[in-house]
N, C-alpha and C positions, 0 to 999 in steps of 0.2 A: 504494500500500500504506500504510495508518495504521500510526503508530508510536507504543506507549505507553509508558511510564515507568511505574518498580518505585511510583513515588508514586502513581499515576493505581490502579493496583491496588486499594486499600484501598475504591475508591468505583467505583459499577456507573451512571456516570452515562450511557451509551452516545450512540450519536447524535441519539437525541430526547431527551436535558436530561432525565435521571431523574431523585429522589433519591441522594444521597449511601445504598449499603447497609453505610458502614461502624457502624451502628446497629442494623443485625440484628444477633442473638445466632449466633455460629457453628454453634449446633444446627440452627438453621431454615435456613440454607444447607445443613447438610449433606443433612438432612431434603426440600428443594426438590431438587437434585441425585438423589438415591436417587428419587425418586418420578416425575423425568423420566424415569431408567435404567429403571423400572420401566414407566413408559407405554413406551418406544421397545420392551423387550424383549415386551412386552404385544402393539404392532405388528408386532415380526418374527415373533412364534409365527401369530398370527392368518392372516398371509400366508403361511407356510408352511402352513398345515393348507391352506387353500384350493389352494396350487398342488399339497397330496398328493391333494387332493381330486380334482381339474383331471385330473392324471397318472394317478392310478387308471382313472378316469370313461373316460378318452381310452384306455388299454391294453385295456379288457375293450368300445368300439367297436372297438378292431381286430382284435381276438380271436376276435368276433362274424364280423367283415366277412370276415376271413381264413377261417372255420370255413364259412362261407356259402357264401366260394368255392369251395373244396376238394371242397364238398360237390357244389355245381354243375358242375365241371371236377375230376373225377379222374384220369384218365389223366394231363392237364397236370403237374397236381399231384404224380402218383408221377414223372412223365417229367422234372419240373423239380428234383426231390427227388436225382434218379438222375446228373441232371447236374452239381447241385452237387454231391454226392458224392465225384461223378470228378474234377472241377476240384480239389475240396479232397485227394483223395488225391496228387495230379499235383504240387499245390505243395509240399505237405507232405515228398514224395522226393527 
């Protein structure tokens, strides 16, 4: 584990031998910071749309798949319908 000192603070010299950043203006730190926050929440939104996207996409093939079946096997369908029913009334007492 690297250990740094309140002194070592002031300069952003990191592992590969940087300039000293005690010579930037504290606006443009803060300015660099804001616009990383800004790209990272940039990447969470983006990845989120794509996994609503994903999860949408994927509920309305199973909705399809399930409508297909139901259609194809009716009797199952009510017969399995009937049985969970029962099971759920049976726990529920």
């Amino acid at each position: 584990m690297q250990t740094q000192n309140f002194n070592d603070l002031s300069t952003d010299t990191g592992s590969a031998g940087g300039s000293p950043m005690s010579t930037r203006d504290p606006a443009e730190k803060i300015d660099r910071a804001a616009q990383t926050a800004h790209d990272t929440v940039d990447r969470v939104h983006r990845r989120a749309v794509e996994l609503t996207e994903r999860a949408t996409s994927e509920g309305d093939r199973m909705y399809q798949a399930s409508c297909a079946w139901i259609s194809a096997h009716p009797m199952q369908a009510v017969l399995g319908a009937l049985v969970v029913g029962y099971l759920y009334g049976r726990v529920r007492s």
